[in-house]
C-alpha positions in Angstrom: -41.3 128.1 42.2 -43.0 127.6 45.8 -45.0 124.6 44.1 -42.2 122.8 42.8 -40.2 123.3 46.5 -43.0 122.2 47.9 -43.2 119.0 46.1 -39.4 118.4 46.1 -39.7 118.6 50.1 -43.0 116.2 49.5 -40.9 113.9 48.3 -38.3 113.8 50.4 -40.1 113.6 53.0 -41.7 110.4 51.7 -38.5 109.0 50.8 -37.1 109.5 54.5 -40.6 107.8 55.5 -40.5 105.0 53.5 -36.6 105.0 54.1 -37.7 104.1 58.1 -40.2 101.7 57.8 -38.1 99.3 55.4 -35.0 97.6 56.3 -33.0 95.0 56.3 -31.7 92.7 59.3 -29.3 90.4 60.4 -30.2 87.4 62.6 -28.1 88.8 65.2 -30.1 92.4 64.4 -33.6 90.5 64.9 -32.4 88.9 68.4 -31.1 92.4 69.5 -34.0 93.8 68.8 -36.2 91.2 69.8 -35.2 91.0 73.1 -35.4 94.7 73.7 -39.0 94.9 72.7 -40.4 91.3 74.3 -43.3 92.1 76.7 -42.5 88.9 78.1 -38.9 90.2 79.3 -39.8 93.1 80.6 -42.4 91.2 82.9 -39.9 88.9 83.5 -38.0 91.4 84.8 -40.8 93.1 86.7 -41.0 89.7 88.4 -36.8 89.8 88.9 -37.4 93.6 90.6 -40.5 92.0 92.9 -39.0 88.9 94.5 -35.8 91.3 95.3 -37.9 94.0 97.3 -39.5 90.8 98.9 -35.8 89.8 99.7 -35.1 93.3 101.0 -38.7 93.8 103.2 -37.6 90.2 104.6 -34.1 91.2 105.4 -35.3 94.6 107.0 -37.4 92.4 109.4 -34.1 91.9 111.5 -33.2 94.8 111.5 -34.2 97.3 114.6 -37.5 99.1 114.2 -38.2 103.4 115.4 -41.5 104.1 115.6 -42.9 107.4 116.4 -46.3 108.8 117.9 -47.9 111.2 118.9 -51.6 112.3 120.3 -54.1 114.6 121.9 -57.3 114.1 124.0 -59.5 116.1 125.6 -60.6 114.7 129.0 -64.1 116.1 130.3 -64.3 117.8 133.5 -64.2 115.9 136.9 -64.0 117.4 141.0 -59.7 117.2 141.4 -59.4 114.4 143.8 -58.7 116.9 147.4 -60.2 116.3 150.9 -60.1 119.0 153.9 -58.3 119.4 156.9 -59.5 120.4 160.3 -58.5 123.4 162.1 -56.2 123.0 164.7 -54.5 120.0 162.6 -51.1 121.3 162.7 -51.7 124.0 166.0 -54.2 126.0 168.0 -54.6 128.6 165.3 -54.5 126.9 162.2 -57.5 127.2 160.2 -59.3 124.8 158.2 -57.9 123.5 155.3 -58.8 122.2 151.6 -55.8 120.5 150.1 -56.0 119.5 146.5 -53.2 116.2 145.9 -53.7 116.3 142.1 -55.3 118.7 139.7 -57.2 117.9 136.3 -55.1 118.3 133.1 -58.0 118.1 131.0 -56.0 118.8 128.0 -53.4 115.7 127.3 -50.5 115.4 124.7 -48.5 112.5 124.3 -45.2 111.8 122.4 -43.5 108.3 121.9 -40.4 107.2 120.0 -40.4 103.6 120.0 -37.7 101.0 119.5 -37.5 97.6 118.9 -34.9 94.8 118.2 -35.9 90.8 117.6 -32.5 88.9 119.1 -34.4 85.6 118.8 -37.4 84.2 117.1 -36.1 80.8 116.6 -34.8 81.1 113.2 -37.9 82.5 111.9 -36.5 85.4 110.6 -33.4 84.0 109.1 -35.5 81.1 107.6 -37.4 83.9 105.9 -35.0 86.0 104.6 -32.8 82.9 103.6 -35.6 82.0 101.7 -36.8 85.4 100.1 -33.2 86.2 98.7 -32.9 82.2 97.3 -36.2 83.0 95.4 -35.0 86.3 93.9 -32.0 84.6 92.3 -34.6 82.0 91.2 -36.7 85.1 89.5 -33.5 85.8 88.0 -32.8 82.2 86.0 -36.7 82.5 85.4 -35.5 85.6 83.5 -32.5 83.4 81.5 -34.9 81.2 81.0 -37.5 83.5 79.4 -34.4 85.1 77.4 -33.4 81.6 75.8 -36.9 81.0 74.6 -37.6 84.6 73.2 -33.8 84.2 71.6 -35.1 80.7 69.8 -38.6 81.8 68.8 -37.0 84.9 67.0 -34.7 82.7 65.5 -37.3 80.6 64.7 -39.5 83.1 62.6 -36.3 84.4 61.0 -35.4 81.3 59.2 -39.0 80.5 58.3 -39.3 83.8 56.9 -35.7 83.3 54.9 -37.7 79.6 53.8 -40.5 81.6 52.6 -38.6 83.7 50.7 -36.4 81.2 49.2 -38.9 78.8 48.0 -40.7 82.2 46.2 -37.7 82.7 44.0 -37.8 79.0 43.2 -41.6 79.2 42.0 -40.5 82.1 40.3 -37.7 80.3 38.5 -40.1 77.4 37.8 -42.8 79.7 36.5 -40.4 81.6 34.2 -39.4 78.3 33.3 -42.6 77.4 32.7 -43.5 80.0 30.5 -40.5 79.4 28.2 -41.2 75.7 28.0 -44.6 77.1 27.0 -43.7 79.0 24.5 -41.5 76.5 22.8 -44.4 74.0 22.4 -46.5 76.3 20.6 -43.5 76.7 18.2 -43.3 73.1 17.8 -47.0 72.8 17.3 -46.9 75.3 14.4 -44.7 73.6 12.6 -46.6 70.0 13.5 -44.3 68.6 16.0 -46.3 68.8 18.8 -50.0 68.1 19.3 -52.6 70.5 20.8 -52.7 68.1 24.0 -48.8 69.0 24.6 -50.0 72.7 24.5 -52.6 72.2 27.1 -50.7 69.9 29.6 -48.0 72.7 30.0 -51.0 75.6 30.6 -51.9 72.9 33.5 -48.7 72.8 34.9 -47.9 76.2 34.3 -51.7 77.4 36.0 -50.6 74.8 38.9 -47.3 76.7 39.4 -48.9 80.2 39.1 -51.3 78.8 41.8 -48.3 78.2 44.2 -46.4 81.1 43.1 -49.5 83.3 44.6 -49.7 80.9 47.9 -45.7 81.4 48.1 -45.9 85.4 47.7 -48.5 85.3 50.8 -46.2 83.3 52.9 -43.5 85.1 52.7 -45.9 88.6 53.6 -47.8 86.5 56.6 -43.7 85.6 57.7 -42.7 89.1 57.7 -45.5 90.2 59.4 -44.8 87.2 62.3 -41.2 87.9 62.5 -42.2 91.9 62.6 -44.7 91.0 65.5 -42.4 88.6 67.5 -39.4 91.0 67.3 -41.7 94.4 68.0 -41.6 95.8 65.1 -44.5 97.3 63.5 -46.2 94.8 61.6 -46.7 97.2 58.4 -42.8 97.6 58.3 -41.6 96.6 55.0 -38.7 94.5 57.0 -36.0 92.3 54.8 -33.3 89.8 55.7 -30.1 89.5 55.1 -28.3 86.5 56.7 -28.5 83.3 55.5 -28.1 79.4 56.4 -24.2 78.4 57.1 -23.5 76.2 54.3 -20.4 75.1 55.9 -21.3 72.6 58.8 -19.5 72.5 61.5 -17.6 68.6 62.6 -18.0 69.2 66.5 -15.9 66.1 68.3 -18.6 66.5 71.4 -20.6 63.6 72.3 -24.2 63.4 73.8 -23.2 63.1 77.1 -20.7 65.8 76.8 -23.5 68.1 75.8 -25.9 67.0 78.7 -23.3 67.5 81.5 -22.8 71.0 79.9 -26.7 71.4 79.8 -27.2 69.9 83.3 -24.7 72.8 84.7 -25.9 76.1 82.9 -29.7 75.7 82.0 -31.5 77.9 84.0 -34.3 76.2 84.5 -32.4 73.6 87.0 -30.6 76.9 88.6 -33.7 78.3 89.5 -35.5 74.8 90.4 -32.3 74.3 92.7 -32.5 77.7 94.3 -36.1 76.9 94.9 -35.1 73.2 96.8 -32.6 75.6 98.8 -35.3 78.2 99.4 -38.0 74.7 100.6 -34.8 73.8 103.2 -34.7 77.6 104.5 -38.9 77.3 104.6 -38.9 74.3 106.8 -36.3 75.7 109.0 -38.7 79.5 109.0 -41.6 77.0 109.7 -39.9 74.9 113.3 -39.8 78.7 114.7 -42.8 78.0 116.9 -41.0 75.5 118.6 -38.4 78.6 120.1 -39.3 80.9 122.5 -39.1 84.9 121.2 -37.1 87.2 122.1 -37.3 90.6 121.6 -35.5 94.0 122.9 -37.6 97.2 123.2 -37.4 100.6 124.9 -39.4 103.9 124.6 -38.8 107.2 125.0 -41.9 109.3 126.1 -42.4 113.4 126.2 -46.0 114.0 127.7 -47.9 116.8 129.1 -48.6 116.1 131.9 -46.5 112.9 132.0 -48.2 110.6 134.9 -45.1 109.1 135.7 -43.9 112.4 137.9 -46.4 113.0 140.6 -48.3 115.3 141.7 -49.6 115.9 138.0 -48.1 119.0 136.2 -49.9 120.8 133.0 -46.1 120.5 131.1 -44.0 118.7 128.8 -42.1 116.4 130.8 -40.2 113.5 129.6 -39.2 109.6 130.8 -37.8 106.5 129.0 -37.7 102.6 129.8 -36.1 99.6 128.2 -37.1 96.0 128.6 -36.3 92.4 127.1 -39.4 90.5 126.3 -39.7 87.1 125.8 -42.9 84.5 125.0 -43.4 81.0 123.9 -45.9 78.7 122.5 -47.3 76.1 125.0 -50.1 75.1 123.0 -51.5 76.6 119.8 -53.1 73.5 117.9 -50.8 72.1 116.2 -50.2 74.8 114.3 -46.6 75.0 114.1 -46.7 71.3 113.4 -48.6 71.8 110.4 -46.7 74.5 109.5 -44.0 72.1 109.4 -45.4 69.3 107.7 -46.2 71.8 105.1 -43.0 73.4 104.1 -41.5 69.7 104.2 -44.0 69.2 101.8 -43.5 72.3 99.8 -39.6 71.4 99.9 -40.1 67.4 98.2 -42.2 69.0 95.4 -39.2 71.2 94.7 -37.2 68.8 94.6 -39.3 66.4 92.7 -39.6 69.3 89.9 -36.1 69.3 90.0 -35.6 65.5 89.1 -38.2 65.6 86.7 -36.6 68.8 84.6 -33.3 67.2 85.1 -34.6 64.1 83.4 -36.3 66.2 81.1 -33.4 68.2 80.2 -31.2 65.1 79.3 -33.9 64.2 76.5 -34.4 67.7 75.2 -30.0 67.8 74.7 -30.5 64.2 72.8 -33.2 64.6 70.7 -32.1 67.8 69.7 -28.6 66.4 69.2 -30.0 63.6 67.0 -32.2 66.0 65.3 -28.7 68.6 64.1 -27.2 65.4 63.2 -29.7 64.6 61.0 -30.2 68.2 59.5 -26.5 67.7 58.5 -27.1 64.3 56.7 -30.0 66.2 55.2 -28.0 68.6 53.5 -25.6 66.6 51.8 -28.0 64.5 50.1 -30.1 67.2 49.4 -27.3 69.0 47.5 -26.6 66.0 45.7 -30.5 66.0 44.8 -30.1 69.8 43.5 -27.2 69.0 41.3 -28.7 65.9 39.7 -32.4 67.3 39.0 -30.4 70.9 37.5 -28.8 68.4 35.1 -31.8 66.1 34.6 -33.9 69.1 33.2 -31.0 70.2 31.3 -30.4 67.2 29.7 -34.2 66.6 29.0 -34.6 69.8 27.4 -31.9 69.6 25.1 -33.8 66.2 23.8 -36.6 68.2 23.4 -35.6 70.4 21.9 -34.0 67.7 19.5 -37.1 65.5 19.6 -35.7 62.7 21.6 -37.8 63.3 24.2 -41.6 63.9 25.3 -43.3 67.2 26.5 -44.2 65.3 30.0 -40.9 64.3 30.4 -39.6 67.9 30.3 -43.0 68.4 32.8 -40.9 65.8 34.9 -38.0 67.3 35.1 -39.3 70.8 36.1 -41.3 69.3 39.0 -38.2 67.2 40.1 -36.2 70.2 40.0 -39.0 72.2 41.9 -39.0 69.8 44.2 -35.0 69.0 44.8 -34.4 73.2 45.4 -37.2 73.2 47.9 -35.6 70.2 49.6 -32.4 71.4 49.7 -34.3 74.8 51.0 -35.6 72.9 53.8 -32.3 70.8 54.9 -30.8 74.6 55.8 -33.6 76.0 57.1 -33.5 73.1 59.1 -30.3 72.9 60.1 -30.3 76.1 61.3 -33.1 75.7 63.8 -31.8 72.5 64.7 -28.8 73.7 66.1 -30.3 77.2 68.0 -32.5 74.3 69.5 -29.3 72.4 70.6 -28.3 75.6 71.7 -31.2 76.3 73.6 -31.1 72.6 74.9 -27.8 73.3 76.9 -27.8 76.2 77.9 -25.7 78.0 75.0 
């Protein structure tokens, strides 16, 4: 009895297992998943969390600074500074005396609570932190931008791996096929209607087939395993797919331009480039600074023993305070705030030249990928057309076979141009469908 619980509990055990480790996903599933496991997201939004505690430690830099500090020392031992009066200074009977005008703390404690406050550093400050918080919402397209690309390489893998599985039921068709054709010659050639020859070519063809049924099987295992590793999944999942191509295409009205006006305002990659010209114009202004004079607002409070400021010197905590306005100003310092300058100008025309360039860039990407769903579309339709004629072609021929109207290679004809017209047809949607999450990509969708 405990042996056959145990083995029932085995068992379920390795049904729940397996259960796990094989499923089946959407294209919608992959993305969400995809995106939640991408290393390159999560960096990218490591990158996202950097640039805004830059932003933040820039900003802080106007803000007013409190500083506190504290020390000990230990002086060595030296005569207190005293000199002597002579009797009779201050009357007749007055003796001589040793007066001693201040004593030796040797031991010394100091406490200071600092403030400061910039009120002017020429726009340094501003510049900076105008510039730090323009190149964390930069990081931040970077991330949309990262997103997009993850989003249309899972995509990518998911439809190749639906194309490898397709075309693997269409070998498998062909081989059965195959082996049916097979079998039908041999009957002809026992009763002398076909030649040994006939026999042979269809083993050839058949062999052929088997020889790209066994490259089709491996495709479809090395797709699942990419799609697995693109998506995070463990590559020894046993992962399926459920969605497939939209046979019904879409008749969109937009036009080219249209679609590059739309890409031109959303893509991220111009956000951020644009983000990045205004953070260059916030650098050049950061970078002039030098030519300002600083101005800065500062006060201390100190609580010292002995605190020098109250004479004679006392061994105990006493305590004073000041407050001052400081201000200081380049008169020469090499040319560097000149070159400082020149730099950040030109630091600010490569960002804008990157800017041009990816716009320019951008406009081609939307039109080739437009052209290219265009296309797809075209593809489909004739492609279909090609399905329906090579399915009746080989029916037709192998009903003259089978009458003896026609030859053994032309029913070998027919089964490779039926092959042939499925996989076509195969491609056209697999096609289409990464045509248009390209286009999608391409404006910003």
């Amino acid at each position: 009895m405990k042996l056959v619980c145990g083995l029932l509990l085995a068992s379920i055990v390795v049904s729940i297992s397996a259960a796990q480790e094989k499923m089946s996903l959407t294209i919608e599933q992959s993305v969400e998943i995809g995106v939640k496991n991408s290393h390159r997201l999560h960096s990218s939004q490591m990158t996202v969390q950097a640039a805004e505690a830059r932003s933040g430690v820039s900003g802080a830099a106007r803000l007013p600074s409190l500083k506190f500090g504290a020390s000990y020392t230990r002086l060595s031992d030296v005569p207190p500074f005293s000199f002597a009066l002579p009797a009779g200074t201050f009357g007749p009977q007055q003796p001589p005396l040793n007066l001693t005008l201040s004593p030796i703390v040797l031991n010394n404690y100091n406490l200071k609570l600092s403030l400061q406050q910039p009120l002017f550093t020429g726009f340094r400050l501003e510049g900076n932190n105008e510039a730090a918080g323009l190149n964390a919402e930069a990081t931040k397209e970077d991330f949309e931008r990262d997103k997009a690309d993850v989003v249309y390489t899972i995509k990518s893998a998911y439809w190749n791996y639906y194309k490898a599985g397709e075309f693997k039921k269409v070998v498998d068709e062909n081989v059965e096929q195959g082996k049916l054709h097979l079998e039908e010659v041999r009957n002809l050639m026992r009763q002398g209607m076909a030649t040994t020859n006939d026999v042979l070519r269809v083993q050839v063809q058949l062999s052929s087939t088997e020889l790209t049924q066994i490259e089709a099987n491996n495709n479809v295992h090395i797709a699942m395993l990419t799609l697995n590793n693109i998506i995070g999944l463990p590559i020894t999942n046993e992962t399926g797919i459920s969605s497939a191509p939209d046979s019904t295409l879409a008749k969109d009205s937009v036009n080219v331009a249209s679609l590059v006006a739309s890409a031109i305002e959303k893509r991220p990659e111009l956000k951020s480039l644009q983000f990045r010209v205004d953070a260059g114009e916030a650098g050049v202004k950061a970078a002039k600074s030098g030519w300002y004079p600083q101005i800065f607002l500062s006060g201390n409070y100190y609580y010292s023993r002995p605190n020098l400021r109250y004479q004679p010197t006392e061994d105990r905590f006493r305590d004073t305070w000041d407050i001052g306005l400081n201000a200081s100003m380049d008169i020469w310092n090499g040319g560097t705030t000149s070159r400082q300058t020149e730099e950040a100008e030109a630091q600010l025309a490569l960002s804008r030249d990157a800017f041009y360039q990816t716009k320019d860039a951008i406009s081609l990407e939307v039109t080739q990928a437009f052209l290219t769903l265009q296309q797809s579309m075209e593809k489909i339709g004739v492609s279909e057309k090609g399905v329906a004629a090579a399915v009746e072609n080989n029916r037709v021929t192998n009903e003259k076979f089978k009458m003896g109207l026609s030859l053994n290679s032309d029913v070998l004809d027919a089964e490779v141009t039926l092959l042939q017209a499925k996989w076509n047809h195969i491609q056209s949607l697999v096609d289409y469908e990464i045509a248009k999450a390209r286009l999608e990509k391409s404006i910003g969708r």
